[in-house]
mmCIF file as Biopython writes it, N, C-alpha, C and O atoms, coordinates in Angstrom:
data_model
#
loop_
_atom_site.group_PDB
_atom_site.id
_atom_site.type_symbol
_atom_site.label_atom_id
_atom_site.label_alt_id
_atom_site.label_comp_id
_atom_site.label_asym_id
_atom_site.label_entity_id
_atom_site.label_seq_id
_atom_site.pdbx_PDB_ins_code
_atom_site.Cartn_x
_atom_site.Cartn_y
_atom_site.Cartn_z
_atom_site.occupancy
_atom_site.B_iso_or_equiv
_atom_site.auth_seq_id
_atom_site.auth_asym_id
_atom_site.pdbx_PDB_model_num
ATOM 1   N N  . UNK A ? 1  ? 109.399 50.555 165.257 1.0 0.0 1  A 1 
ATOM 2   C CA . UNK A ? 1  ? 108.826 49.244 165.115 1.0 0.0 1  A 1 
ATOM 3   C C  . UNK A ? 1  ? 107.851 48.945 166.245 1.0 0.0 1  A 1 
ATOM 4   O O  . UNK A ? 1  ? 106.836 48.265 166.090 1.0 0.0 1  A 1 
ATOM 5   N N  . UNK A ? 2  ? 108.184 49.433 167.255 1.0 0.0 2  A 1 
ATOM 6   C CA . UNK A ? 2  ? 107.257 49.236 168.675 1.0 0.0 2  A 1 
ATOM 7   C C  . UNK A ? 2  ? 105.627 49.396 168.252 1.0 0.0 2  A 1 
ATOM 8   O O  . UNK A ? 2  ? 104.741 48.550 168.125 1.0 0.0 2  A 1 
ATOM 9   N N  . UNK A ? 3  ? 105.637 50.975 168.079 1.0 0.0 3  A 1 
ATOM 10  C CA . UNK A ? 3  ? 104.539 51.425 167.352 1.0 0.0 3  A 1 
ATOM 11  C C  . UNK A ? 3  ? 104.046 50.845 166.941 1.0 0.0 3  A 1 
ATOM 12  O O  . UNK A ? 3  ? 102.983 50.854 167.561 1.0 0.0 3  A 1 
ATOM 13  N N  . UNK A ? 4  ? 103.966 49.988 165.965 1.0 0.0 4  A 1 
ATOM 14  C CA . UNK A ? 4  ? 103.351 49.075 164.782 1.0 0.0 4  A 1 
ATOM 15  C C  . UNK A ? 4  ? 102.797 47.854 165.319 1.0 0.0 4  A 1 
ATOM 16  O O  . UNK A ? 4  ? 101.692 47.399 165.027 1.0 0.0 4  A 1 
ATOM 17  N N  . UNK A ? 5  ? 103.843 47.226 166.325 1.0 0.0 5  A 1 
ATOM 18  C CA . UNK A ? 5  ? 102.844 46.421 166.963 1.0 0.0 5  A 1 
ATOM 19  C C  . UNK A ? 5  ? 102.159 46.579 168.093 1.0 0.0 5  A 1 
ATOM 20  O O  . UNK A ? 5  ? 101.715 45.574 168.647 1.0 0.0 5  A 1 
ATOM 21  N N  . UNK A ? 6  ? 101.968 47.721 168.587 1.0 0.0 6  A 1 
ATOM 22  C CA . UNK A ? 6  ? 101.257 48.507 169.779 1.0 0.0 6  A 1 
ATOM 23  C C  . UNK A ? 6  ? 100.312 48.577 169.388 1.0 0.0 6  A 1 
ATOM 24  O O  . UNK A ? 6  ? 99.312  48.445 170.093 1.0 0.0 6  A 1 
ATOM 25  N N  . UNK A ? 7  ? 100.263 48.856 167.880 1.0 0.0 7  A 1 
ATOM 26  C CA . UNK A ? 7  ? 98.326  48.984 167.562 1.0 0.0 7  A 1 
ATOM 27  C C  . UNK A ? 7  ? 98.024  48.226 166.900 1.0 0.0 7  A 1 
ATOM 28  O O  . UNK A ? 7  ? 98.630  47.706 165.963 1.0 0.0 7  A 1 
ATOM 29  N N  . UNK A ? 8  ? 96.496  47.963 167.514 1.0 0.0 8  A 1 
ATOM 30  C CA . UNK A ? 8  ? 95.890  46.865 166.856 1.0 0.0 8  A 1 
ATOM 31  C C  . UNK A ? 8  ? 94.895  47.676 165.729 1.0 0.0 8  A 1 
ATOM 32  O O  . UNK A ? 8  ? 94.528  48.837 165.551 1.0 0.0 8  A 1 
ATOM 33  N N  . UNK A ? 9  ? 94.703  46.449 165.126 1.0 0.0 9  A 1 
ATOM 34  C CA . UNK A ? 9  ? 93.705  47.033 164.183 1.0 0.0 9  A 1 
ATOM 35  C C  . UNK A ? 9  ? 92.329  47.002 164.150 1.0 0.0 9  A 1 
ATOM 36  O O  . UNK A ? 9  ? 91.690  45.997 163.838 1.0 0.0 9  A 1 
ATOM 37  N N  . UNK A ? 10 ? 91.847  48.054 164.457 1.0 0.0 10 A 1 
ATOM 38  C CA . UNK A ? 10 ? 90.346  48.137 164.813 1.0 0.0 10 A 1 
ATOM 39  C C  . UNK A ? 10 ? 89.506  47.689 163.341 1.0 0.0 10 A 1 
ATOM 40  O O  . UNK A ? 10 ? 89.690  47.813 162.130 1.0 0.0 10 A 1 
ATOM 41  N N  . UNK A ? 11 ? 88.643  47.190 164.113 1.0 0.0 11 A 1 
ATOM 42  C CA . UNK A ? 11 ? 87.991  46.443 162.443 1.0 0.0 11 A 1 
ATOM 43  C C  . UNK A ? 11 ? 86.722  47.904 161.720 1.0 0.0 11 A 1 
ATOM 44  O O  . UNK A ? 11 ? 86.225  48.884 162.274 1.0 0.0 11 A 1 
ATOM 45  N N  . UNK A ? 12 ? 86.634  47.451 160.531 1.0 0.0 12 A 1 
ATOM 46  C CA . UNK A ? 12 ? 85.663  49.107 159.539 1.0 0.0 12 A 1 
ATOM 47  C C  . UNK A ? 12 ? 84.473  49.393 160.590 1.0 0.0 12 A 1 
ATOM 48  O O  . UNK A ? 12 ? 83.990  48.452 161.219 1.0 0.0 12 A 1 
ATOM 49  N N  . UNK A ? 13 ? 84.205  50.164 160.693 1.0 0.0 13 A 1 
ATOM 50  C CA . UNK A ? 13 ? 82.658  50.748 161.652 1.0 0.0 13 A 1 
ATOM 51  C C  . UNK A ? 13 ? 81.597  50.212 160.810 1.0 0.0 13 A 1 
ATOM 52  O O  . UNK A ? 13 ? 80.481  49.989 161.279 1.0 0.0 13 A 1 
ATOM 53  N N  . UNK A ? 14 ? 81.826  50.042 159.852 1.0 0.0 14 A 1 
ATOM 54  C CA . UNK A ? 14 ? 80.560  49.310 159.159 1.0 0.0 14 A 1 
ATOM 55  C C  . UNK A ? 14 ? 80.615  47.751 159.274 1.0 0.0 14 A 1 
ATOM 56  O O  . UNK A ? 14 ? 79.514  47.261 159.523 1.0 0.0 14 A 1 
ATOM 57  N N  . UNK A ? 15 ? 81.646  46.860 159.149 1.0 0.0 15 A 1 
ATOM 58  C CA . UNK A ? 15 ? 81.896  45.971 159.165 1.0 0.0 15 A 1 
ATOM 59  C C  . UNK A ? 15 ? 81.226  45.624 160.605 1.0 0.0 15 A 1 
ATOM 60  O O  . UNK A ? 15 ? 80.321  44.792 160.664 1.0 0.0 15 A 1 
ATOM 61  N N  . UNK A ? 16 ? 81.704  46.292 161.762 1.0 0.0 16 A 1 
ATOM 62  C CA . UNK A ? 16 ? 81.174  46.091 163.296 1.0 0.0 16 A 1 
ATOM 63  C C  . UNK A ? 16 ? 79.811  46.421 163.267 1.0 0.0 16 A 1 
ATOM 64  O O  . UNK A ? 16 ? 79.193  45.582 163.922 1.0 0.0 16 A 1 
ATOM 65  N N  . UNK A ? 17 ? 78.987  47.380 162.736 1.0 0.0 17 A 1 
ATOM 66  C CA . UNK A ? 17 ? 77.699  47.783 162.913 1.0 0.0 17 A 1 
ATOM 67  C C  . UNK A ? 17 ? 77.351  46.392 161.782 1.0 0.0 17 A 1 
ATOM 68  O O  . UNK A ? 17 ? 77.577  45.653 162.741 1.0 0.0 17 A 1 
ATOM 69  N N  . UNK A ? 18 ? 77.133  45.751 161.045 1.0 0.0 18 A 1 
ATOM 70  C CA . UNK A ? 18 ? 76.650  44.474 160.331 1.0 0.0 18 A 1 
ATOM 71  C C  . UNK A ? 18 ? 76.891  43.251 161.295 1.0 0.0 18 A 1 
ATOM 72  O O  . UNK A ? 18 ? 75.873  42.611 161.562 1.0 0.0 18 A 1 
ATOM 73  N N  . UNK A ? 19 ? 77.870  42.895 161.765 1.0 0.0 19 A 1 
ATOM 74  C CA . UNK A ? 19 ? 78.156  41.654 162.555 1.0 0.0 19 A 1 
ATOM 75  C C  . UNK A ? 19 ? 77.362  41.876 163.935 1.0 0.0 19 A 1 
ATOM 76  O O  . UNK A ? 19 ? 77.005  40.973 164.692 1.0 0.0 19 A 1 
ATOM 77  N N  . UNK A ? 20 ? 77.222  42.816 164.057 1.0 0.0 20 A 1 
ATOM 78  C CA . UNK A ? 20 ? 76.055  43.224 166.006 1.0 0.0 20 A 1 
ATOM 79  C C  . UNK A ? 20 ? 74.850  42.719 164.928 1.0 0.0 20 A 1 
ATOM 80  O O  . UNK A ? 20 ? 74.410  41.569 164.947 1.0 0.0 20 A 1 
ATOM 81  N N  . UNK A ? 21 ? 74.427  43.672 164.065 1.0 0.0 21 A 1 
ATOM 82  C CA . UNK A ? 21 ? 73.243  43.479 163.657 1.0 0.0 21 A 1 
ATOM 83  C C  . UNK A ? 21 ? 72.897  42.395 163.348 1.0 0.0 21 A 1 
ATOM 84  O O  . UNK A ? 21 ? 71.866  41.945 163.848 1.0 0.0 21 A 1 
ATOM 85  N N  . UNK A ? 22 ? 73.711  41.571 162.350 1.0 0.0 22 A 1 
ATOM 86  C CA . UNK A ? 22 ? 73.259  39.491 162.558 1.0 0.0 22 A 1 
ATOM 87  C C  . UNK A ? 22 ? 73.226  39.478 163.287 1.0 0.0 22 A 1 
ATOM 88  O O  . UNK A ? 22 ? 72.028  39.462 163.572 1.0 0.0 22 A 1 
ATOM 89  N N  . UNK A ? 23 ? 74.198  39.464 164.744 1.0 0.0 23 A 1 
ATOM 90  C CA . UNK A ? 23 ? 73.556  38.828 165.644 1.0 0.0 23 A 1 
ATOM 91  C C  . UNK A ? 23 ? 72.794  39.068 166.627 1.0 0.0 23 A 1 
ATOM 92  O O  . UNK A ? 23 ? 72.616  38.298 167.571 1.0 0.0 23 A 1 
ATOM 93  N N  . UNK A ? 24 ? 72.110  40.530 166.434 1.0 0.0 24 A 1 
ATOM 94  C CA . UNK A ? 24 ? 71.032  40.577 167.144 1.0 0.0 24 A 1 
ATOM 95  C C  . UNK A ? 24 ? 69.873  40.237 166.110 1.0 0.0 24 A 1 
ATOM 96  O O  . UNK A ? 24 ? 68.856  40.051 166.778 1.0 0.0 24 A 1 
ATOM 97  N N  . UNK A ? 25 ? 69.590  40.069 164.670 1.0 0.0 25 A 1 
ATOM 98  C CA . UNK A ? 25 ? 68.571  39.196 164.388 1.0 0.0 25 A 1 
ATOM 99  C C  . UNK A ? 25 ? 68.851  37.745 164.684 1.0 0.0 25 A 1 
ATOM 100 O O  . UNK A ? 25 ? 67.732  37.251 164.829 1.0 0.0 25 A 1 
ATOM 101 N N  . UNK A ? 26 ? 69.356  37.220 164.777 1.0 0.0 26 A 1 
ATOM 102 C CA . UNK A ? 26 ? 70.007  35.847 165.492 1.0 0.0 26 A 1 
ATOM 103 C C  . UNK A ? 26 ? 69.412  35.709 166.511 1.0 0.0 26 A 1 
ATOM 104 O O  . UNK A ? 26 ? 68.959  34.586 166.730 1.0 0.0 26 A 1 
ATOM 105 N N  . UNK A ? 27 ? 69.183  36.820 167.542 1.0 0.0 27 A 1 
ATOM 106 C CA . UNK A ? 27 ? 68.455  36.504 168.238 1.0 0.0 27 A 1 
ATOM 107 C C  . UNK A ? 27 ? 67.005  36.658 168.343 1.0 0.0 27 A 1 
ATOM 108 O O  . UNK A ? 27 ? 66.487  36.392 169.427 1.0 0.0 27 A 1 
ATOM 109 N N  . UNK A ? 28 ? 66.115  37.139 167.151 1.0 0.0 28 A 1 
ATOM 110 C CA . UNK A ? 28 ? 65.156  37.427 167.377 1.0 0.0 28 A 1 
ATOM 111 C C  . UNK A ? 28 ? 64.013  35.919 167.367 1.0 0.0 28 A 1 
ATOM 112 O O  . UNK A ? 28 ? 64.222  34.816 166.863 1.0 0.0 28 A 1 
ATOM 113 N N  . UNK A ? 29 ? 62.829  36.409 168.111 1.0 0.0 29 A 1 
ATOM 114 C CA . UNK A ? 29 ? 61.872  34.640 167.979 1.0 0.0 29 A 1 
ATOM 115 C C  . UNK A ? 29 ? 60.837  35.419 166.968 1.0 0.0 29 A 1 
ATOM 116 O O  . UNK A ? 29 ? 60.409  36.391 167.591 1.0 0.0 29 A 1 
ATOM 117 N N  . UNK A ? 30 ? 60.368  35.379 165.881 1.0 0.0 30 A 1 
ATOM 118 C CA . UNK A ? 30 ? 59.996  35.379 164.947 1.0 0.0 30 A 1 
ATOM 119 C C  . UNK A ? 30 ? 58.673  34.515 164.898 1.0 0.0 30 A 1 
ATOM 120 O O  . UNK A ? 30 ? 58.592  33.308 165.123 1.0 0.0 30 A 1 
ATOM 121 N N  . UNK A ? 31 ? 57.814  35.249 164.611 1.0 0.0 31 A 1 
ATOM 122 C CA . UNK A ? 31 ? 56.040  35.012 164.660 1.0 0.0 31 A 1 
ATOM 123 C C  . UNK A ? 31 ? 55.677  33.913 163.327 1.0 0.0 31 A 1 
ATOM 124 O O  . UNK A ? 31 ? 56.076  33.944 162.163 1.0 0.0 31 A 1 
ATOM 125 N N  . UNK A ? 32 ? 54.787  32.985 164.004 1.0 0.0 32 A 1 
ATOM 126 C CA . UNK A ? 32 ? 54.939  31.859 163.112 1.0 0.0 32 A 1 
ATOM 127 C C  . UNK A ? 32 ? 53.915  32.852 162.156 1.0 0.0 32 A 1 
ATOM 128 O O  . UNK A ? 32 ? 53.777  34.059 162.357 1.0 0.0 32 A 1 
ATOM 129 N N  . UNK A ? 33 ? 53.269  32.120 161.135 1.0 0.0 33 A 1 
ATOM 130 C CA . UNK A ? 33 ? 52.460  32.731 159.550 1.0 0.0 33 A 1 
ATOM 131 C C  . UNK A ? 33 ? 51.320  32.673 160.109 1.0 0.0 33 A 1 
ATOM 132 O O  . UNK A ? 33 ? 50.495  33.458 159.642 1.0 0.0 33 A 1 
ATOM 133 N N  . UNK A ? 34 ? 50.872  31.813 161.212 1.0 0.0 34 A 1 
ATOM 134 C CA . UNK A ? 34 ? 49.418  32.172 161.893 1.0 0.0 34 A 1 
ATOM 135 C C  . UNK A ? 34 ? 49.396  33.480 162.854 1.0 0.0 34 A 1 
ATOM 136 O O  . UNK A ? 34 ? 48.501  34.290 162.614 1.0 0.0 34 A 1 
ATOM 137 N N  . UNK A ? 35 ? 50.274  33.763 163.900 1.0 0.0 35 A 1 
ATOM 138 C CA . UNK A ? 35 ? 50.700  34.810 164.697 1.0 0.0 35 A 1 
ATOM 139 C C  . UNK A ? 35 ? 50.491  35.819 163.640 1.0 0.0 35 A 1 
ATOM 140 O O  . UNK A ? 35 ? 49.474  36.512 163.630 1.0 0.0 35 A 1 
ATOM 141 N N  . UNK A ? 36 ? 51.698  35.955 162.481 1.0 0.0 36 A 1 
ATOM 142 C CA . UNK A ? 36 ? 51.750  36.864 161.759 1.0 0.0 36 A 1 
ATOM 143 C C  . UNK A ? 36 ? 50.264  37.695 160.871 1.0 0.0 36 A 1 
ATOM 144 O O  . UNK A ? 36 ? 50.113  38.874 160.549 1.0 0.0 36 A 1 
ATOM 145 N N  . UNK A ? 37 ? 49.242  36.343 160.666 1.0 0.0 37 A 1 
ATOM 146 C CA . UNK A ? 37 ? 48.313  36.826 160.049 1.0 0.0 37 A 1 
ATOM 147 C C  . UNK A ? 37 ? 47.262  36.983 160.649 1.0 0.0 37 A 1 
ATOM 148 O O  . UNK A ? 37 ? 46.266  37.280 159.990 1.0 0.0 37 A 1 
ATOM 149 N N  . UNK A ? 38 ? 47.175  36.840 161.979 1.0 0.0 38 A 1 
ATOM 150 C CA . UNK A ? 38 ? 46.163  37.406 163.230 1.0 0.0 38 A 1 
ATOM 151 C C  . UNK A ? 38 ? 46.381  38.346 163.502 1.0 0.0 38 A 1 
ATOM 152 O O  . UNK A ? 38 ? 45.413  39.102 163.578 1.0 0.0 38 A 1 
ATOM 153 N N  . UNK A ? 39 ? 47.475  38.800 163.758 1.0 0.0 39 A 1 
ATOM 154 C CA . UNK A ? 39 ? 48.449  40.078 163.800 1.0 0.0 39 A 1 
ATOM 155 C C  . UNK A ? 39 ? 47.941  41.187 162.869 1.0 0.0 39 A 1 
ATOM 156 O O  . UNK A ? 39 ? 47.460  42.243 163.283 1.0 0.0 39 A 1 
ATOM 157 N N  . UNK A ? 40 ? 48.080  40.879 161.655 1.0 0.0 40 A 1 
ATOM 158 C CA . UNK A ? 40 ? 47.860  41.494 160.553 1.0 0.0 40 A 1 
ATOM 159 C C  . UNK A ? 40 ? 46.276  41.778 160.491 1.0 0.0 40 A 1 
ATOM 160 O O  . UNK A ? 40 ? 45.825  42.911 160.319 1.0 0.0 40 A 1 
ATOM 161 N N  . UNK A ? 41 ? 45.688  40.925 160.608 1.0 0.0 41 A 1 
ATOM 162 C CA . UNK A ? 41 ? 44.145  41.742 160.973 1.0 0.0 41 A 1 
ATOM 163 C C  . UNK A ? 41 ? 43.974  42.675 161.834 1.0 0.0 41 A 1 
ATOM 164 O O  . UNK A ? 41 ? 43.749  43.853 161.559 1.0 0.0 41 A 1 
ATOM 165 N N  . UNK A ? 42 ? 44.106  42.035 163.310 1.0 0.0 42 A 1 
ATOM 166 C CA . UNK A ? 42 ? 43.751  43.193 163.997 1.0 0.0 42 A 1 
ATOM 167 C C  . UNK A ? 42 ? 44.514  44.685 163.477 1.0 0.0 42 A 1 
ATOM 168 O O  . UNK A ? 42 ? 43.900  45.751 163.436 1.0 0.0 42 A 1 
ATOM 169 N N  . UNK A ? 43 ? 45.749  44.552 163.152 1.0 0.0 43 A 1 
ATOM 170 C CA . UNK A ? 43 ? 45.685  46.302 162.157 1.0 0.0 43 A 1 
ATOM 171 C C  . UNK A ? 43 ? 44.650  46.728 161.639 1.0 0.0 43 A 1 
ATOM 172 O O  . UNK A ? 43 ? 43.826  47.591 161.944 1.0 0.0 43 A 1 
ATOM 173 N N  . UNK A ? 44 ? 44.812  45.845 160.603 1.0 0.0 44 A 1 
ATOM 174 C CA . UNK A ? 44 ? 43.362  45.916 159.467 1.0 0.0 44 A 1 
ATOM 175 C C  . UNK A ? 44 ? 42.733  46.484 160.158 1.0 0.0 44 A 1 
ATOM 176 O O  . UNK A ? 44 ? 42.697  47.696 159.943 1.0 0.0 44 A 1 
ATOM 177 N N  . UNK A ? 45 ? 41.799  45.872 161.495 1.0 0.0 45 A 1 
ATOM 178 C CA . UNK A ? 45 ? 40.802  46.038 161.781 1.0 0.0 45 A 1 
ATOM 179 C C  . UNK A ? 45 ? 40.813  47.193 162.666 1.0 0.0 45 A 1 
ATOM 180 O O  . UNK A ? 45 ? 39.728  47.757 162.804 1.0 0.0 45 A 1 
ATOM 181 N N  . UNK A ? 46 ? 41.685  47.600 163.213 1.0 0.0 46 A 1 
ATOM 182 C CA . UNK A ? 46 ? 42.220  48.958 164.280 1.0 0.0 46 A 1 
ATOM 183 C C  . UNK A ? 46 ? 42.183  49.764 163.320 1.0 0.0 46 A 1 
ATOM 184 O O  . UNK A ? 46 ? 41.716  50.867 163.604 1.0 0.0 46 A 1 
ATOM 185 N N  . UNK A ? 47 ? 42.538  49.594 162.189 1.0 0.0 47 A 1 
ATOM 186 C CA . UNK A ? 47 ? 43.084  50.923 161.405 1.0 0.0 47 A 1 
ATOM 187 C C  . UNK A ? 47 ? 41.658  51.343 160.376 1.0 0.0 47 A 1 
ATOM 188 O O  . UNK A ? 47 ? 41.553  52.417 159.782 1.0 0.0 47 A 1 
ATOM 189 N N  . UNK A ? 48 ? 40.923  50.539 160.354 1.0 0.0 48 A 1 
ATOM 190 C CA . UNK A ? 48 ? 39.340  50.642 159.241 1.0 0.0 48 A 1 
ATOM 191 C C  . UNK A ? 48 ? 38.596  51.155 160.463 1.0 0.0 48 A 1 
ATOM 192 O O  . UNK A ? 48 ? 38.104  52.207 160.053 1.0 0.0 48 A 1 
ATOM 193 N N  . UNK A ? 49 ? 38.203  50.991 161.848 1.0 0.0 49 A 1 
ATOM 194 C CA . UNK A ? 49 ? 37.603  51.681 162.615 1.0 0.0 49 A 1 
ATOM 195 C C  . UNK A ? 49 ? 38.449  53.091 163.487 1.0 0.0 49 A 1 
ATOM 196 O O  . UNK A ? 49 ? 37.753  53.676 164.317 1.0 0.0 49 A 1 
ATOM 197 N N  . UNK A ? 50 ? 39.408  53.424 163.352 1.0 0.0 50 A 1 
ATOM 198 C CA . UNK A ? 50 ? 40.115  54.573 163.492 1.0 0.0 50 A 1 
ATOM 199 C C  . UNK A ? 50 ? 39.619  55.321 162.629 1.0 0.0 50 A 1 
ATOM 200 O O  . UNK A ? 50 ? 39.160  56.409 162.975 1.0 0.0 50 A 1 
ATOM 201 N N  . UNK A ? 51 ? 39.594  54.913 161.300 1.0 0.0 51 A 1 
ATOM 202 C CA . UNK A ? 51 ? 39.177  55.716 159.939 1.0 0.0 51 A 1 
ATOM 203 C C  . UNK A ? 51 ? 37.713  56.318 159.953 1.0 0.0 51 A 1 
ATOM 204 O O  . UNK A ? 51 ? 37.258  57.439 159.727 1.0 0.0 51 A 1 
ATOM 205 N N  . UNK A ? 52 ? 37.182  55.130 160.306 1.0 0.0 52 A 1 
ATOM 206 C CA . UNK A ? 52 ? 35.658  55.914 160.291 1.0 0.0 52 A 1 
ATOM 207 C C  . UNK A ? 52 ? 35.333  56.389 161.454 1.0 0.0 52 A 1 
ATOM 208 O O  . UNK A ? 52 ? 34.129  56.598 161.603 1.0 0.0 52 A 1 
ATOM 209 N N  . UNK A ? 53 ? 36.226  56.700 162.589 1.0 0.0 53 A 1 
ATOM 210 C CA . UNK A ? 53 ? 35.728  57.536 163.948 1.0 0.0 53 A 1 
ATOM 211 C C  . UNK A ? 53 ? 36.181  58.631 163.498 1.0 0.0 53 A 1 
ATOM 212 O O  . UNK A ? 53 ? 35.520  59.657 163.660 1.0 0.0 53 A 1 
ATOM 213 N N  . UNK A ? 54 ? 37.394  58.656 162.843 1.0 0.0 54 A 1 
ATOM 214 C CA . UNK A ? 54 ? 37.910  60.240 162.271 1.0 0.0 54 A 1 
ATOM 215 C C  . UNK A ? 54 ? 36.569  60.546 161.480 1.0 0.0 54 A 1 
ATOM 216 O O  . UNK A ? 54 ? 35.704  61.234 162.021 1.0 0.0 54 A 1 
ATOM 217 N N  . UNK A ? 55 ? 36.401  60.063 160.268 1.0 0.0 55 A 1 
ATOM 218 C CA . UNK A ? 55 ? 35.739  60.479 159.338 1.0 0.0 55 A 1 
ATOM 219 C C  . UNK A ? 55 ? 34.548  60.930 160.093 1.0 0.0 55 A 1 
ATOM 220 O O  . UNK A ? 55 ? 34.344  62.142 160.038 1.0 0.0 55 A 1 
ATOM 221 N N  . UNK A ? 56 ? 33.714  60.216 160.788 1.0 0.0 56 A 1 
ATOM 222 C CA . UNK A ? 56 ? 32.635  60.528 161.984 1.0 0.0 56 A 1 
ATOM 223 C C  . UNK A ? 56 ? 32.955  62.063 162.328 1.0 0.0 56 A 1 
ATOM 224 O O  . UNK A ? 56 ? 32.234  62.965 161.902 1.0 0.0 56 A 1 
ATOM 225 N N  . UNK A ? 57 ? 34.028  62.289 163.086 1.0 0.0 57 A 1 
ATOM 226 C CA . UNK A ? 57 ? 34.272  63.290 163.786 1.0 0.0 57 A 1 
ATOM 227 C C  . UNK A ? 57 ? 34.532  64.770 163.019 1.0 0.0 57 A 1 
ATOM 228 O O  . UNK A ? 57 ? 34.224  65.878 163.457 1.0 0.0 57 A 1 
ATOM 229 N N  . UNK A ? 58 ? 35.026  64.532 162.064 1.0 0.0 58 A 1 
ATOM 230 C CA . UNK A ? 58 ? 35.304  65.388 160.801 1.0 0.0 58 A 1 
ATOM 231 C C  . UNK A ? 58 ? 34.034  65.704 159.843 1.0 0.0 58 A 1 
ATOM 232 O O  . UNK A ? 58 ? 33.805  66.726 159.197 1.0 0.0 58 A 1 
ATOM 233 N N  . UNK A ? 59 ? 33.513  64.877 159.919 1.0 0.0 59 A 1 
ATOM 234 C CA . UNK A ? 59 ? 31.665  65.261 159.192 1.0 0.0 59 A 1 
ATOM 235 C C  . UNK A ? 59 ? 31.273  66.215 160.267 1.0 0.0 59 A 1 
ATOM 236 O O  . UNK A ? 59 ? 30.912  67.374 160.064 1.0 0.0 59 A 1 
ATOM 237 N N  . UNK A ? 60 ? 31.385  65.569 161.557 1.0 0.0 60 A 1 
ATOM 238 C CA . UNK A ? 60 ? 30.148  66.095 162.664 1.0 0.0 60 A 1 
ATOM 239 C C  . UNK A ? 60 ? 30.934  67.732 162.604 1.0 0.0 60 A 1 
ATOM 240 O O  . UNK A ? 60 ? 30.257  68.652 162.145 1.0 0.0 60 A 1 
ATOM 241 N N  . UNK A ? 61 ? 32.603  68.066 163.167 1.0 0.0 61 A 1 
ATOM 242 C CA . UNK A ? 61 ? 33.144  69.228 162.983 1.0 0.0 61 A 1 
ATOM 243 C C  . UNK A ? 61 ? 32.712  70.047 161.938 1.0 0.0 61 A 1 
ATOM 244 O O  . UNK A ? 61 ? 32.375  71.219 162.104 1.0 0.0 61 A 1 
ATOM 245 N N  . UNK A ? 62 ? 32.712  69.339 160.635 1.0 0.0 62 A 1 
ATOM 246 C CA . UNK A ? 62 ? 32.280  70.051 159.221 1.0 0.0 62 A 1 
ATOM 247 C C  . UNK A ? 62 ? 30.818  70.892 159.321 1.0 0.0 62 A 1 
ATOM 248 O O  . UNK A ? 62 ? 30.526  72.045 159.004 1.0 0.0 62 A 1 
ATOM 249 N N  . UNK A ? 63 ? 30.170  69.979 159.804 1.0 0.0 63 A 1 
ATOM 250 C CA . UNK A ? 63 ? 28.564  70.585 159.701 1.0 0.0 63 A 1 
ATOM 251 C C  . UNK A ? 63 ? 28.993  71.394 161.012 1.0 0.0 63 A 1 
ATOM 252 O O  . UNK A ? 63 ? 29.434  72.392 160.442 1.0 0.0 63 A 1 
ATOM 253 N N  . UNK A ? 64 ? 29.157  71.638 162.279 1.0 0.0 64 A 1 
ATOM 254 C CA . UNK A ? 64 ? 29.028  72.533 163.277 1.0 0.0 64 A 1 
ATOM 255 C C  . UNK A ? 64 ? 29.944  73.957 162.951 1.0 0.0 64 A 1 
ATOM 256 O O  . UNK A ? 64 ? 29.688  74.943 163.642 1.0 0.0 64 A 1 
ATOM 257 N N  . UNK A ? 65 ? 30.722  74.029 162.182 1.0 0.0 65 A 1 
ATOM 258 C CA . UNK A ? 65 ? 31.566  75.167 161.797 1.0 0.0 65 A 1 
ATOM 259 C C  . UNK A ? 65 ? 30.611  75.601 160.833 1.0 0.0 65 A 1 
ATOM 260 O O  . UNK A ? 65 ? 30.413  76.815 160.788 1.0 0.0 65 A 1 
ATOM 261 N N  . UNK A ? 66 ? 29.969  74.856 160.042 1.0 0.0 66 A 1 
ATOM 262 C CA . UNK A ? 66 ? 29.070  75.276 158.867 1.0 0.0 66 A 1 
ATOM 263 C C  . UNK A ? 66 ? 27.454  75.583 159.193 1.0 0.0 66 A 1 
ATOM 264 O O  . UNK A ? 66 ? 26.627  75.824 158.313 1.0 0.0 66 A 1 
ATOM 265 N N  . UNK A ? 67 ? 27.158  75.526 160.663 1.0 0.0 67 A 1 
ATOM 266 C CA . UNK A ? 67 ? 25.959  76.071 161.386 1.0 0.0 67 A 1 
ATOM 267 C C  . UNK A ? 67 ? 26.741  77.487 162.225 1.0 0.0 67 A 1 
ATOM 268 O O  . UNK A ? 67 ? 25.949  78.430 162.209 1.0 0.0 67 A 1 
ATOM 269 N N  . UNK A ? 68 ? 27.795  77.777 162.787 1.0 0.0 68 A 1 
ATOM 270 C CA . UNK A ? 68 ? 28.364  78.846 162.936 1.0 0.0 68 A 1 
ATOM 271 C C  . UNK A ? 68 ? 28.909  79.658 162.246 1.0 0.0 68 A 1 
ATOM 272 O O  . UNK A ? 68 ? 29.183  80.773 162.689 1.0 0.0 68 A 1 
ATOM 273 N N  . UNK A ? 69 ? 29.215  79.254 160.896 1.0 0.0 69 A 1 
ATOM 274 C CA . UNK A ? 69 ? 29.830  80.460 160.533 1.0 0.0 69 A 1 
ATOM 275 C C  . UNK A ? 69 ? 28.496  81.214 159.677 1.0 0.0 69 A 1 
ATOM 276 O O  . UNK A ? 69 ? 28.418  82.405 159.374 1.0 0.0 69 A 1 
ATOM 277 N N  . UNK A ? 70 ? 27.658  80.303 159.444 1.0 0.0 70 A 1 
ATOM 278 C CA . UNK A ? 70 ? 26.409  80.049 157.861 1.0 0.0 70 A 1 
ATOM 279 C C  . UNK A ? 70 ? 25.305  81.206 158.773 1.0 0.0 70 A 1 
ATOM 280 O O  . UNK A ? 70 ? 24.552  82.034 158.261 1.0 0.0 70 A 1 
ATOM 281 N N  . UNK A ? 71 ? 25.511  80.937 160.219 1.0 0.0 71 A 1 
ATOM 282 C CA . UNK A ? 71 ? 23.958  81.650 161.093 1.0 0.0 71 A 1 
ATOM 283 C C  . UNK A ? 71 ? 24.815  83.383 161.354 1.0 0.0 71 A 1 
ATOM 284 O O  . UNK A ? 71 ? 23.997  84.300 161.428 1.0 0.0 71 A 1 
ATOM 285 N N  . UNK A ? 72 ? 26.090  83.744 161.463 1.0 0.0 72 A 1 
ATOM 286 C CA . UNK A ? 72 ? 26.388  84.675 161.714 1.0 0.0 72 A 1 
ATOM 287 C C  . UNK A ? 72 ? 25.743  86.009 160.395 1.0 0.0 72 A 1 
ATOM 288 O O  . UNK A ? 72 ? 26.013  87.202 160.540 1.0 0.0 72 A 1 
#
């Protein structure tokens, strides 16, 4: 009988990994819809000029492999 009440009962590992997780969104401060959509541009806008410096760089590579390999 000792036994039995010697141990406690540990609560499900999932049950504990969900209750941390509320309350660490509980704690989060959360970007108002203006933050969020200023936010959201500058991606936009980081990610449309990333694109065309690659693309830039990948033309210019294209043609210089294609003056070296084309003159051999």
């Amino acid at each position: 009988m000792a036994d039995k009440a010697d141990k406690v009962k540990k609560p499900n590992a999932v049950q504990k990994w969900w209750r941390e997780t509320i309350g660490e969104l509980r704690k989060v401060v959360w970007p108002t819809r203006k933050e969020a959509l200023r936010l959201t541009w500058i991606v936009i806008v980081v990610i449309v000029i990333m694109g065309a410096v690659l693309g830039l760089l990948d033309f210019g590579f294209t043609k210089l492999i294609s003056l070296v390999v084309g003159s051999v």
